[in-house]
C-alpha positions in Angstrom: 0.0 0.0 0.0 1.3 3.5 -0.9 0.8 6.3 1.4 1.9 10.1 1.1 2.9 12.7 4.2 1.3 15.7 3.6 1.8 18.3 6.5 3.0 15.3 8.7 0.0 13.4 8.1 0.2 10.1 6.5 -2.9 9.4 3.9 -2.9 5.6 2.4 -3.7 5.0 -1.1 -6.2 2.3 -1.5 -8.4 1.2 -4.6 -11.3 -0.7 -3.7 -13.7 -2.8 -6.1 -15.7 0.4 -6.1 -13.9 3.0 -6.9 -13.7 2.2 -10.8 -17.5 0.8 -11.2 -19.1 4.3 -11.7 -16.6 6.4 -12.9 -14.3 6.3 -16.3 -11.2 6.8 -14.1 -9.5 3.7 -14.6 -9.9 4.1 -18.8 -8.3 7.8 -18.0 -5.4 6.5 -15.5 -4.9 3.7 -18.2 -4.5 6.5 -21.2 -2.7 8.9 -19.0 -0.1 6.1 -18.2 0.1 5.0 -22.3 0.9 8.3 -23.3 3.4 8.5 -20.3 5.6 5.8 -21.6 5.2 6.1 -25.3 8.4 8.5 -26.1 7.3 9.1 -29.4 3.9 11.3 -28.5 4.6 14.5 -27.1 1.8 15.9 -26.5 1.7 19.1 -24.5 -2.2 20.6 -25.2 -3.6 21.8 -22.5 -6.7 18.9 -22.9 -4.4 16.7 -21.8 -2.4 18.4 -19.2 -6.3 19.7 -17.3 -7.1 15.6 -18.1 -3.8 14.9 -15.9 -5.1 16.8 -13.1 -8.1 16.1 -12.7 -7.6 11.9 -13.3 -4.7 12.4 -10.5 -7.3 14.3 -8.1 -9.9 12.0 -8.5 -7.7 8.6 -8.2 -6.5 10.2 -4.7 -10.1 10.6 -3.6 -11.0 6.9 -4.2 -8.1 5.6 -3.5 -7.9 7.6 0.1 -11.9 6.8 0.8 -10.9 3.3 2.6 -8.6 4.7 5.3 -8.8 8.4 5.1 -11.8 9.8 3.6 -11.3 13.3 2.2 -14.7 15.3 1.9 -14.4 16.6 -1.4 -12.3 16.5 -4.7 -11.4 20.6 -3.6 -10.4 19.2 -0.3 -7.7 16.8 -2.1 -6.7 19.5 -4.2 -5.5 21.7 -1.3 -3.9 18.4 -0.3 -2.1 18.4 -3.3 -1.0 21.5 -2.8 0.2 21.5 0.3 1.7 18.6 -0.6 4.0 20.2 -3.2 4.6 23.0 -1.2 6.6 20.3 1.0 8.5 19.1 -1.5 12.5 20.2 -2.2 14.5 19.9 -5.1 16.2 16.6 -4.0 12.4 15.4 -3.1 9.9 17.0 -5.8 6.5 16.7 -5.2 5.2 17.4 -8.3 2.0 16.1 -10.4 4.0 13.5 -11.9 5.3 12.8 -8.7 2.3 12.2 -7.0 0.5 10.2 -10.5 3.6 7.8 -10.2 2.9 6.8 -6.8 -0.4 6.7 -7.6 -0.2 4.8 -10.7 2.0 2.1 -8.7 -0.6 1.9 -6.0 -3.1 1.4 -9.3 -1.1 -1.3 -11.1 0.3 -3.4 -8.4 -2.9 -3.4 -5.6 -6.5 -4.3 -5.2 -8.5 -5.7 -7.8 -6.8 -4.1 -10.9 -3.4 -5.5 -9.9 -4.4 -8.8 -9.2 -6.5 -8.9 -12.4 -3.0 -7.7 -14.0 -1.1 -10.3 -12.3 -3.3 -13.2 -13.2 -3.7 -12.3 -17.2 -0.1 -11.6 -17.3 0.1 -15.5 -16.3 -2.7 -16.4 -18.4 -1.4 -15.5 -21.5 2.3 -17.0 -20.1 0.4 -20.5 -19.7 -1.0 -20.1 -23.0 2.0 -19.4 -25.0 3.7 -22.6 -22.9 1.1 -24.8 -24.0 1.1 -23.3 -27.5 5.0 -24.0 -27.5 4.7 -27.5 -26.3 1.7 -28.6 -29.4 4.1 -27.1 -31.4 7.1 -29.1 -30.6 4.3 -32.5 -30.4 2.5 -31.7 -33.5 4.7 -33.7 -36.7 5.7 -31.6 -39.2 4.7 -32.5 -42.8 
């Protein structure tokens, strides 16, 4: 479980069953994080940087809502920016800071991660077995 200290409080990061089943957050996080690590898009419009923001403030509100409800999205904005008022320049608290540790949280807990976890063995099993009727089936 990830957690971030913001004014010497600690706030964990959870993601429950429920926080993707009425919301389009998870399709967001997952678009955010593709365009992340694709090196050849760059885009900078500021559609995309306001989608940022507001995908990062919403995961934080579901994903605190387990152990440390926040009242409202405004509430974990100020949060946030209290949060990277704290920061340095050897410790940055920035919005990419604080999407990473949520997109960790995202891709390695809960429901989501385990569903992750178990197709990335799915489709390893698969490609075994798909291996080993190659290596039965005679070749002609």
């Amino acid at each position: 479980m990830k957690t971030i200290t913001i004014k010497g409080k600690e706030y964990k990061i959870k993601f429950g069953y429920n926080s993707f089943c009425d919301t389009d957050l998870l399709d967001r996080a997952s678009e955010i994080m593709g365009i992340l690590t694709d090196r050849t898009i760059t885009k900078k419009d500021s559609e995309f940087t306001v989608k940022m923001f507001k995908t990062t403030r919403e995961l934080l509100f579901e994903g605190f809502k387990k152990f440390n409800p926040v009242e409202s999205l405004e509430a974990v904005g100020d949060l946030l920016d209290d949060y990277f008022d704290e920061g340095t320049e050897e410790d940055t608290h920035g919005l990419m800071d604080v999407f990473g540790i949520v997109a960790q949280e995202l891709l390695a807990e809960g429901f989501f991660g385990d569903l992750l976890k178990k197709s990335e063995k799915a489709i390893s099993l698969m490609e075994e077995r798909a291996k080993k009727n190659q290596k039965k089936s005679p070749k002609t």
